[in-house]
C-alpha positions as CSV (number, residue, x, y, z in Angstrom):
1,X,18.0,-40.2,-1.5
2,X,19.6,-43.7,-1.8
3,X,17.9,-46.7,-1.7
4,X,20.4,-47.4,1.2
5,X,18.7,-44.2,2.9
6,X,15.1,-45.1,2.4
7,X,15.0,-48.4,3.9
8,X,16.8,-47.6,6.8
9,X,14.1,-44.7,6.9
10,X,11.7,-46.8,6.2
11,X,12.6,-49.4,9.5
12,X,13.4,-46.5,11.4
13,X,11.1,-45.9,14.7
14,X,9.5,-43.4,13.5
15,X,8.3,-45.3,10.3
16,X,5.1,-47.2,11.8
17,X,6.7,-50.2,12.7
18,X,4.5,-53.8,12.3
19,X,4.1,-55.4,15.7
20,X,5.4,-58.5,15.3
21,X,4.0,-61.4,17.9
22,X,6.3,-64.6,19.4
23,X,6.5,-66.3,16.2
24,X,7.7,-63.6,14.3
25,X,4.0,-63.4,12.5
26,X,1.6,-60.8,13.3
27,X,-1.7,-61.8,15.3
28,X,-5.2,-61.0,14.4
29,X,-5.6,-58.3,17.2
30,X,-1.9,-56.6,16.3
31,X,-2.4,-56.6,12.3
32,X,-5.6,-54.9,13.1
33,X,-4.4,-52.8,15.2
34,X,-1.3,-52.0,12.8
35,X,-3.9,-51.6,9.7
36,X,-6.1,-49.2,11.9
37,X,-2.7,-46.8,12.6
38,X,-1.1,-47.7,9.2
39,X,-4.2,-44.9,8.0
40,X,-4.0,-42.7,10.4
41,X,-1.3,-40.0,10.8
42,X,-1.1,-37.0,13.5
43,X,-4.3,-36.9,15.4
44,X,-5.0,-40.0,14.7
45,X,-7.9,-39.8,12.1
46,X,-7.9,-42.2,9.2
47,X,-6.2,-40.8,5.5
48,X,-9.8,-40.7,4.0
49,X,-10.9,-37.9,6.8
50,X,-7.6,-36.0,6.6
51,X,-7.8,-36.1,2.7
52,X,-11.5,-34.9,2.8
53,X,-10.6,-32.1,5.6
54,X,-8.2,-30.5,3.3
55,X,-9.6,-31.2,-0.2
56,X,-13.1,-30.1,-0.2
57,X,-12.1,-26.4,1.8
58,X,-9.5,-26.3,-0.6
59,X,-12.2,-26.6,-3.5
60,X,-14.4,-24.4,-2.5
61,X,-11.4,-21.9,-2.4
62,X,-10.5,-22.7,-5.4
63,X,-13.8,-21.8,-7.2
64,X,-13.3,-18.3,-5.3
65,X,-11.0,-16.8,-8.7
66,X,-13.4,-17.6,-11.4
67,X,-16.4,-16.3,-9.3
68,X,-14.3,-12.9,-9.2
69,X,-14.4,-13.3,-12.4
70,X,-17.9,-14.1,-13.8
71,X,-19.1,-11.5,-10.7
72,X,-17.0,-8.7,-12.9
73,X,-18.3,-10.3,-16.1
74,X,-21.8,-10.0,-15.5
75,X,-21.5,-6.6,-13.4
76,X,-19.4,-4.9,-16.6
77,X,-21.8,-6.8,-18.8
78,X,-24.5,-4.5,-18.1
79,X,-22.6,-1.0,-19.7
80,X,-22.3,-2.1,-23.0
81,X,-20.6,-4.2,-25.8
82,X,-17.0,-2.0,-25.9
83,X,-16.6,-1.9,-22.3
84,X,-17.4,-5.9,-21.8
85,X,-14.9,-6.7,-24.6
86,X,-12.3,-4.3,-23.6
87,X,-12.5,-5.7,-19.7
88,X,-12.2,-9.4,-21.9
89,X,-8.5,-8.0,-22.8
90,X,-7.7,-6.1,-19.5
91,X,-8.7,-9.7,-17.7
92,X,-7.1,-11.4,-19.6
93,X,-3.8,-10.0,-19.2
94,X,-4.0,-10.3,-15.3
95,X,-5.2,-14.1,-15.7
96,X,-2.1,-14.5,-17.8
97,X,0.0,-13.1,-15.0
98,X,-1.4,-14.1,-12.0
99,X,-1.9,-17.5,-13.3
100,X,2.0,-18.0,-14.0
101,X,2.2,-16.7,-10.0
102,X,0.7,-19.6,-8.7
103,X,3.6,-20.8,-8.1
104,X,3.9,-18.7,-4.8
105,X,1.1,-21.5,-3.2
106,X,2.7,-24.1,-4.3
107,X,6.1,-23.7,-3.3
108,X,5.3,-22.2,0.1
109,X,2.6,-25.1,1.0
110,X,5.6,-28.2,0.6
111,X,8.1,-25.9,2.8
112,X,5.9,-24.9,5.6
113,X,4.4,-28.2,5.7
114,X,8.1,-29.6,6.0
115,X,8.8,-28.0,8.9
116,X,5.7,-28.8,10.4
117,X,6.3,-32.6,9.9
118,X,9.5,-32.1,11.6
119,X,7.3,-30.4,14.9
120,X,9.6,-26.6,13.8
121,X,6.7,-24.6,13.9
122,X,9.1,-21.4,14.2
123,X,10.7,-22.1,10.8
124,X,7.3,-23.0,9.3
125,X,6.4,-19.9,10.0
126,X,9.7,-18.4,8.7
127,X,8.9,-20.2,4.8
128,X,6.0,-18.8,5.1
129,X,7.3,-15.1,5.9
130,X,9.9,-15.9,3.1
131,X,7.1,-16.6,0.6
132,X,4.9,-13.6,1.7
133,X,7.6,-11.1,1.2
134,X,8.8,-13.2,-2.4
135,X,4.8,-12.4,-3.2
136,X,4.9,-8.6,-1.9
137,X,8.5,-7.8,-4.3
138,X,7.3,-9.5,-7.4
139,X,3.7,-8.3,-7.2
140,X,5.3,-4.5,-6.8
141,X,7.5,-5.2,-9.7
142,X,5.2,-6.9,-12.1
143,X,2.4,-3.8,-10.8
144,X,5.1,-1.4,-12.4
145,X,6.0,-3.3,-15.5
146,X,2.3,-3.2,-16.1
147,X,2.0,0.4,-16.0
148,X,4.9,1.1,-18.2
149,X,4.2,-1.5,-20.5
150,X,0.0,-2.4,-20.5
151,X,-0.6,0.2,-23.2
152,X,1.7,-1.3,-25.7
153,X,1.0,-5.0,-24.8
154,X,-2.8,-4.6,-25.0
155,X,-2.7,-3.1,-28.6
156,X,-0.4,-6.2,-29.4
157,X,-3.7,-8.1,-28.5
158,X,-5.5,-6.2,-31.0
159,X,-7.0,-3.4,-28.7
160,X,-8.4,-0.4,-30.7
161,X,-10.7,2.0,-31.4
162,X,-13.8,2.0,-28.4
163,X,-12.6,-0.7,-27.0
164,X,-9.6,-0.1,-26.1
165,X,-10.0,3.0,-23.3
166,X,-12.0,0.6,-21.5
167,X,-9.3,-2.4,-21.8
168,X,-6.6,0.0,-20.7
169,X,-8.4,1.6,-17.8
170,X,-9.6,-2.2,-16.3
171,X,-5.2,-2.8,-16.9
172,X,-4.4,0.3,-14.9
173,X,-6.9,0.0,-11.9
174,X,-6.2,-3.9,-11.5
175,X,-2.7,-3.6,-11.1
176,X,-2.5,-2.3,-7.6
177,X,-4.4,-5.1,-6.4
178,X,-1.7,-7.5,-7.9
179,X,0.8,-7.3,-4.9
180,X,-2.3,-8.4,-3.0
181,X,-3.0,-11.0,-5.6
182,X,0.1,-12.9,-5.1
183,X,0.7,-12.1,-1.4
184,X,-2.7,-13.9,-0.9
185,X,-1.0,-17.2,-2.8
186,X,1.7,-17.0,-0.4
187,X,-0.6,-16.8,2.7
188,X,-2.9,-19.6,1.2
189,X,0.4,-21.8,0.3
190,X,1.3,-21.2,4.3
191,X,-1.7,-22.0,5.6
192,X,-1.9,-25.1,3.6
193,X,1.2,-26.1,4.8
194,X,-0.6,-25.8,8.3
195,X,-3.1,-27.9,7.4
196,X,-5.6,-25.3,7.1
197,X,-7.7,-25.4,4.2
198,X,-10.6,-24.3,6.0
199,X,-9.7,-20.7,6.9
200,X,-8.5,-19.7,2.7
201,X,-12.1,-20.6,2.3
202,X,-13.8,-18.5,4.9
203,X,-11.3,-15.4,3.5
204,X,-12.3,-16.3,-0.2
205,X,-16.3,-16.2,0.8
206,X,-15.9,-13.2,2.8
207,X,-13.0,-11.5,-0.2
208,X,-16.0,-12.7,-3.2
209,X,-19.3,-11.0,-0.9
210,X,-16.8,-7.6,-0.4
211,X,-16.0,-7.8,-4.4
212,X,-19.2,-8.1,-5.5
213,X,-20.6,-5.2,-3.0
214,X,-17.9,-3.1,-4.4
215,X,-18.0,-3.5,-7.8
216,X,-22.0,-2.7,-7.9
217,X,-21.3,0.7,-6.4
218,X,-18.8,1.5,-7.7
219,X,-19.8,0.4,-11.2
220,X,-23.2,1.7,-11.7
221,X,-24.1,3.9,-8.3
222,X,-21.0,5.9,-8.4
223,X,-20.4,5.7,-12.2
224,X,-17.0,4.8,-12.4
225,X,-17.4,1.6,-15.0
226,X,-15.4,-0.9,-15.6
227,X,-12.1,1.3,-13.7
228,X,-14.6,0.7,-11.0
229,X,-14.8,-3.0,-11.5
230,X,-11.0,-3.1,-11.4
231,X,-10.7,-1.0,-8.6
232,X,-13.5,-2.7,-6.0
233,X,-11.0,-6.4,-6.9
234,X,-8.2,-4.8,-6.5
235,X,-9.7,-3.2,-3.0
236,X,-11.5,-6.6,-2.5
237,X,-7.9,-8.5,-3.2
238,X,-5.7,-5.8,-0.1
239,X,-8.5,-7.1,2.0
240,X,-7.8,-10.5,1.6
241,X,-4.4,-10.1,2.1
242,X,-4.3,-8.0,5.2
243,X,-6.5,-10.7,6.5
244,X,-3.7,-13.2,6.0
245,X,-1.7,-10.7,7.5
246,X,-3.5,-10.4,10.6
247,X,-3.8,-14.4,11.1
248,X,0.3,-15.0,10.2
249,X,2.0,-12.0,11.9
250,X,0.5,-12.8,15.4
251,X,1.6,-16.4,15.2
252,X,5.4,-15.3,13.9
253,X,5.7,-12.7,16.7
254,X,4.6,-15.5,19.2
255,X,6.9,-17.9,18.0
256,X,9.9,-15.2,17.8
257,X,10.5,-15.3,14.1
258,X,11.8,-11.9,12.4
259,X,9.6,-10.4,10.7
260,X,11.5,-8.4,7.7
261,X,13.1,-9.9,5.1
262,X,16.4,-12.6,5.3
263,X,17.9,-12.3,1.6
264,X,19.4,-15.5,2.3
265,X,16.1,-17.5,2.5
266,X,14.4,-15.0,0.0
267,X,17.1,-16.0,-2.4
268,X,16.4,-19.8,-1.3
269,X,12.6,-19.3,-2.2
270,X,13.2,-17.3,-5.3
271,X,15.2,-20.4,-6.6
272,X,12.5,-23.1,-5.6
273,X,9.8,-20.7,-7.0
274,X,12.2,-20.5,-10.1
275,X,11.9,-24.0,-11.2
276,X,8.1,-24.2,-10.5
277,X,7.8,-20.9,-12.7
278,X,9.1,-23.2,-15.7
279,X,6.9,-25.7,-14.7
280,X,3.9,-23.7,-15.1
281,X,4.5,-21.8,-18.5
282,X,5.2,-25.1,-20.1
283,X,1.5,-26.2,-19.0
284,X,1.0,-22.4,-20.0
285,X,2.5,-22.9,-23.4
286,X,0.7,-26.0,-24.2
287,X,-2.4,-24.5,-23.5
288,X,-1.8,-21.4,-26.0
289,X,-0.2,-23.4,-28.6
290,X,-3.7,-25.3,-28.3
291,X,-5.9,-22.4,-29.0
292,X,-3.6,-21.5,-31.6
293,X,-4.3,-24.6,-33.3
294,X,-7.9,-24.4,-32.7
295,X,-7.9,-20.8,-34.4
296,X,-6.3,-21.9,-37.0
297,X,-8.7,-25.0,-37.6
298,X,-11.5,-22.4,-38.1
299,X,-14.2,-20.7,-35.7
300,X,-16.0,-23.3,-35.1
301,X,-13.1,-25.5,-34.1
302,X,-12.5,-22.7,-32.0
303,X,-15.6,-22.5,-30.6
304,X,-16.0,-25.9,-29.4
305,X,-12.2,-25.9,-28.7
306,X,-13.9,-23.2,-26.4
307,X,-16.4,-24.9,-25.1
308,X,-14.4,-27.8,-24.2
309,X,-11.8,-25.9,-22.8
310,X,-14.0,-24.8,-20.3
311,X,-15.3,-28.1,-19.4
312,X,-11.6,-29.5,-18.2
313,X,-11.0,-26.2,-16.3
314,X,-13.8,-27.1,-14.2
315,X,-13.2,-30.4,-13.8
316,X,-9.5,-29.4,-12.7
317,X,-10.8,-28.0,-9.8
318,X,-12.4,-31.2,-8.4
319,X,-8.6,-32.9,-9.3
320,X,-6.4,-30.2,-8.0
321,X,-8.4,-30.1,-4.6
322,X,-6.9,-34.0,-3.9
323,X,-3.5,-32.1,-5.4
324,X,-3.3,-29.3,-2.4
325,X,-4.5,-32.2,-0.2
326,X,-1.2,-34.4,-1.3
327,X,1.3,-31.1,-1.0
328,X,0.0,-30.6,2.4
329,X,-0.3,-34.6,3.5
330,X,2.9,-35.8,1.7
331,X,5.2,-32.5,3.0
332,X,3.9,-33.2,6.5
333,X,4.8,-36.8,6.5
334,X,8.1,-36.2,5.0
335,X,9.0,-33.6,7.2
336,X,8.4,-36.1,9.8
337,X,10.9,-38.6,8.4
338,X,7.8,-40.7,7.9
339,X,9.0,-42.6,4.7
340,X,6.6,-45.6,4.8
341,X,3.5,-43.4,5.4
342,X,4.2,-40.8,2.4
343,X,4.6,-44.2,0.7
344,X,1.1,-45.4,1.7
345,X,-0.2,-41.7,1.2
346,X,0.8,-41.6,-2.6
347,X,-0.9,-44.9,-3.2
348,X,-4.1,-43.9,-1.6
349,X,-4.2,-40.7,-3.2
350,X,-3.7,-42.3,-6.8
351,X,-6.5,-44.2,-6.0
352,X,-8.5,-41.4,-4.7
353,X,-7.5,-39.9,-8.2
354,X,-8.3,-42.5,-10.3
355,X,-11.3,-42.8,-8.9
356,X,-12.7,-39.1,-8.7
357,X,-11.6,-39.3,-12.4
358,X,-13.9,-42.0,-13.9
359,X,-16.3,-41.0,-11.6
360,X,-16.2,-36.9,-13.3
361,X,-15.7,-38.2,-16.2
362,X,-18.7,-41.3,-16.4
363,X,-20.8,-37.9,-16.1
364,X,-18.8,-35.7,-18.4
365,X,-20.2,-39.1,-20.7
366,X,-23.7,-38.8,-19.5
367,X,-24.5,-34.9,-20.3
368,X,-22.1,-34.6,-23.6
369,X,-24.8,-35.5,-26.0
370,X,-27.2,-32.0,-24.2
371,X,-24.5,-30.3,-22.7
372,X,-23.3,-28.5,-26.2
373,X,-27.2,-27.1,-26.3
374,X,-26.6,-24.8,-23.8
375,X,-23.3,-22.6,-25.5
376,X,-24.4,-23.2,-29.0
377,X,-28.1,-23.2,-31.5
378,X,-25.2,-24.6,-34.0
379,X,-25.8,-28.2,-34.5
380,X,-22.0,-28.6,-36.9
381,X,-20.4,-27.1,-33.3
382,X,-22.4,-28.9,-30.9
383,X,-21.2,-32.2,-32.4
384,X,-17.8,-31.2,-32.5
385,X,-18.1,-30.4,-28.7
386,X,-19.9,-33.7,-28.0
387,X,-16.6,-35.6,-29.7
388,X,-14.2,-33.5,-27.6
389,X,-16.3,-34.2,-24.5
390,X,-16.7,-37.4,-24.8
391,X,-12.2,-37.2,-25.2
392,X,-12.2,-35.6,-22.3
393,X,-14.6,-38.3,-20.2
394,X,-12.5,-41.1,-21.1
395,X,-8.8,-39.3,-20.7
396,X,-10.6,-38.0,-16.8
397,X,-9.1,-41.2,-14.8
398,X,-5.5,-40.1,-16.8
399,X,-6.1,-37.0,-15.2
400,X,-6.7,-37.8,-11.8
401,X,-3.5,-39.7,-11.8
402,X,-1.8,-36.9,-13.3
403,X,-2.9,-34.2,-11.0
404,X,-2.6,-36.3,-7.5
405,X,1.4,-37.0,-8.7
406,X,1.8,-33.5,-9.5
407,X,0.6,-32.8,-6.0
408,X,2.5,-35.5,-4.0
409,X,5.9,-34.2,-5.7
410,X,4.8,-30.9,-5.3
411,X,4.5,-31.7,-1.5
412,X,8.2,-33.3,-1.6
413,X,9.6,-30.1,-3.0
414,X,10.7,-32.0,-6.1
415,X,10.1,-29.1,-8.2
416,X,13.1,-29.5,-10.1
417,X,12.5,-32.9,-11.5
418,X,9.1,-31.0,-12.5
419,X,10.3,-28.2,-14.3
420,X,12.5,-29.9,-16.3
421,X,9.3,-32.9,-17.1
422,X,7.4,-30.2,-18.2
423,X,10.1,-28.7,-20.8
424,X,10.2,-33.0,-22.1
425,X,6.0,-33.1,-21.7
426,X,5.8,-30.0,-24.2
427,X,8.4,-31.4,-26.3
428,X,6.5,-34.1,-26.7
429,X,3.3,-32.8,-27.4
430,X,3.7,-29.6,-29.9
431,X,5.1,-32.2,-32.8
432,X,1.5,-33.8,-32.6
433,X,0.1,-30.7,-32.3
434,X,1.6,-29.5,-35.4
435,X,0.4,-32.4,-37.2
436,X,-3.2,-31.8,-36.3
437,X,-2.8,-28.0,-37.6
438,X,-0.7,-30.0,-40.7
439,X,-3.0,-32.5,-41.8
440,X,-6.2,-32.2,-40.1
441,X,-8.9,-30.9,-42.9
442,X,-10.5,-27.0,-42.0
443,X,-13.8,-26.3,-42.2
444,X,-15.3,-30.1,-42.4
445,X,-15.9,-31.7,-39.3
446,X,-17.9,-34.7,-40.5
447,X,-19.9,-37.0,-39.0
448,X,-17.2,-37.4,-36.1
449,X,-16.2,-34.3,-35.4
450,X,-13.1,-34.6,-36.8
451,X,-10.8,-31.6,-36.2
452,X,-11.9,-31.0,-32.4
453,X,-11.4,-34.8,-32.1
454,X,-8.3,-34.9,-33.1
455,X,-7.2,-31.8,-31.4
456,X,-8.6,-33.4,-27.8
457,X,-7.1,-36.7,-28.9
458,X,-3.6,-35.0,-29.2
459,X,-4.0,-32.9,-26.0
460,X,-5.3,-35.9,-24.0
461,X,-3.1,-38.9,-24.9
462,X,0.3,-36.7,-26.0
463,X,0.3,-34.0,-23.0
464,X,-1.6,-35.4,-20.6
465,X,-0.2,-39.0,-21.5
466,X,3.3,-37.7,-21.3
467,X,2.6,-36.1,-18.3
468,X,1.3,-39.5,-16.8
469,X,4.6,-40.9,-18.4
470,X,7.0,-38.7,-16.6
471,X,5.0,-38.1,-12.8
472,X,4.5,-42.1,-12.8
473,X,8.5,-43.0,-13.5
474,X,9.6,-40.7,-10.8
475,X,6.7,-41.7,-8.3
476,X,7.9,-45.1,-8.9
477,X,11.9,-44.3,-7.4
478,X,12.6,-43.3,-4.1
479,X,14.9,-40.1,-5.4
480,X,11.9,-37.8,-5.0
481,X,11.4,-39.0,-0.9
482,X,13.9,-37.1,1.0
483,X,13.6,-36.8,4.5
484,X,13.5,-34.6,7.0
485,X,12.9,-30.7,7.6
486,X,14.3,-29.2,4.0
487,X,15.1,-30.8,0.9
């Protein structure tokens, strides 16, 4: 969009116009009336409650995945050493995948909330169709690549001798719960775009109670170890899906939208999903390249590497709940052809951002001195996870900001601009990351923690930095605001 473009948007009638009294100034009673609207939106509640009402359901669904995981964990846990590290390489292989599917949320939620912005519920409904049946093709196809292929890939990994049977067998019986897997992103992305994070979380409560229930009959009761762990997600993960199912088809029918495919929209949202696809491995291919690294500095590195690792992907929840809030809020508002108020959104979100940040990370500070006690007896890696800790407290604010523009462009469909950021981001970071693995002594931390520092230092201020570099530039235009229904 021109600049031309967004300032007539922007005085347009539709972009909260300030009252303005005889004198051309505005009185007390109109600027507060003006500031009162200037935070509220549709509804008529203020940003803070509309960014609260999406962010903390959306959290709570968000923790849903790696409770899946920890409640298979600790269910497989219980058979034995071989069958808890072969369900390590059969999980891992499906977090691999269905983490580089995630795009299927966040390319549905910015569409539907488009059209929703723009009062077309019936075509809302139809990006949402568009991403379900996207989700249904590449989960079938991905389901068979798996079957041909799992064998091979997981003795790539290293799987052998007893462990192996059991990797293989959590592999086969997961895979036909991936179509469900993804088709559940789709229906979550939709219902985002709604403005619905409220019902995801209901579905992930009731999807996490079913899983669990399964997987302890059929695990132990029954006998059918860790196949039945894979099996009682996969029949946990159709559940969750035909739920989404029975919420979105009802509402299509009603609002005369087609149900099968279109391949011309299908072809549309296998383009956008495309871009955020490259997007995500490059985050995906900094992340490996960082264990890599951290292998490579020696076990402990790795360990604490591990330890911190683990840290930031729970404080990434906290973030990326205010991210789904800014795809939802920001698609909505410029759907509406609301330029001004997806202005004023973005900076209250970074705001909301920065602050979430230091405040995670002030405590990250506090407990980084104890927290190492509880992963490790060895003092050499506990202080090497204190040093990356206390990385990660002071890089959190950086992150916030980070994860809120990821969102807000997210929520303008900018996802080209966002693949091809990520491809400069890595570029960026893997020379500094080759210089840690270069120069960085192995095997002799110090009193500073040296290796995991600098590996955390290079992570923080090169990725994450660049990252901050390239969101904040394009925030700053207007090319990213384009108004109206689609993009």
């Amino acid at each position: 969009m021109s600049r031309t473009e967004y300032d007539a948007a922007s005085s347009a009638p539709n972009s909260d116009p300030r009252p303005v009294g005889r004198r051309g100034r505005l009185s007390r009673a109109k600027t507060r009336a003006y500031s009162e609207s200037s935070e509220a939106s549709e509804g008529g509640r203020p940003l803070a409650r509309q960014i609260l009402a999406l962010a903390v359901p959306a959290l709570g669904a968000l923790l849903a995945e790696p409770l899946f995981l920890m409640a298979d964990t600790a269910i497989i846990g219980w058979l034995g050493t071989a069958e808890l590290a072969g369900a390590a390489l059969g999980v891992t292989v499906m977090h691999t995948v269905v983490g580089l599917m995630v795009f299927l949320a966040y390319s549905t939620t910015p569409a539907v909330a488009r059209f929703v912005g723009a009062g077309k519920t019936a075509k809302a409904l139809a990006a949402g169709r568009d991403g379900i049946w996207l989700a249904l093709g590449l989960g079938a196809v991905l389901a068979l690549a798996g079957a041909a292929a799992g064998n091979g890939l997981l003795r790539a990994m290293g799987s052998a001798g007893e462990i192996h049977p059991h990797a293989l067998s959590y592999l086969l019986w997961s895979l036909p719960g991936l179509p469900a897997m993804l088709l559940v992103f789709a229906g979550v992305g939709a219902l985002r775009g709604f403005q619905d994070t409220r019902t995801p979380l209901v579905v992930a409560g009731i999807g996490f109670g079913a899983n669990v229930l399964l997987n302890l009959i059929l695990v132990h009761p029954l006998g059918f170890g860790v196949a039945g762990a894979a099996a009682g997600t996969s029949i946990a993960q159709w559940g969750m899906a035909i739920a989404y199912l029975v919420i979105l088809v009802p509402r299509m029918r009603a609002a005369g939208v087609p149900l099968g495919p279109e391949p011309a929209a299908l072809r549309s949202a296998a383009q956008v999903g495309g871009w955020m696809f490259l997007r995500t491995a490059t985050m995906r291919v900094a992340i490996v390249a960082t264990v890599i690294v951290a292998t490579g500095l020696g076990p402990e590195t790795l360990a604490a590497h591990q330890v911190a690792f683990t840290f930031f992907s729970t404080l990434a929840f906290v973030l990326d709940a205010l991210a789904i809030a800014a795809q939802a809020l920001i698609g909505r508002e410029l759907g509406a052809s609301r330029a001004a108020a997806a202005r004023r959104m973005t900076r209250t979100m970074i705001w909301w951002g920065l602050g979430f940040g230091a405040a995670v990370g002030a405590l990250t500070a506090v407990i980084s001195p104890w927290a190492p006690l509880l992963f490790t007896r060895d003092e050499q890696v506990a202080q090497m996870i204190t040093a990356a800790l206390l990385v990660l407290a002071v890089a959190q604010p950086l992150a916030g900001y980070v994860f809120v523009l990821d969102g807000v462009l997210m929520g303008a469909g900018d996802v080209r601009y966002l693949a091809l950021a990520g491809v400069v981001n890595m570029a960026v970071y893997l020379p500094g990351l080759w210089w840690v693995a270069r120069y960085v002594e192995v095997g002799d931390p110090g009193p500073a923690g040296e290796p995991t520092l600098w590996l955390w230092l290079a992570f923080t201020v090169l990725f994450m930095g660049a990252r901050g570099v390239t969101l904040g530039l394009r925030a700053a235009g207007n090319r990213w605001m384009v108004l109206g229904e689609s993009r």
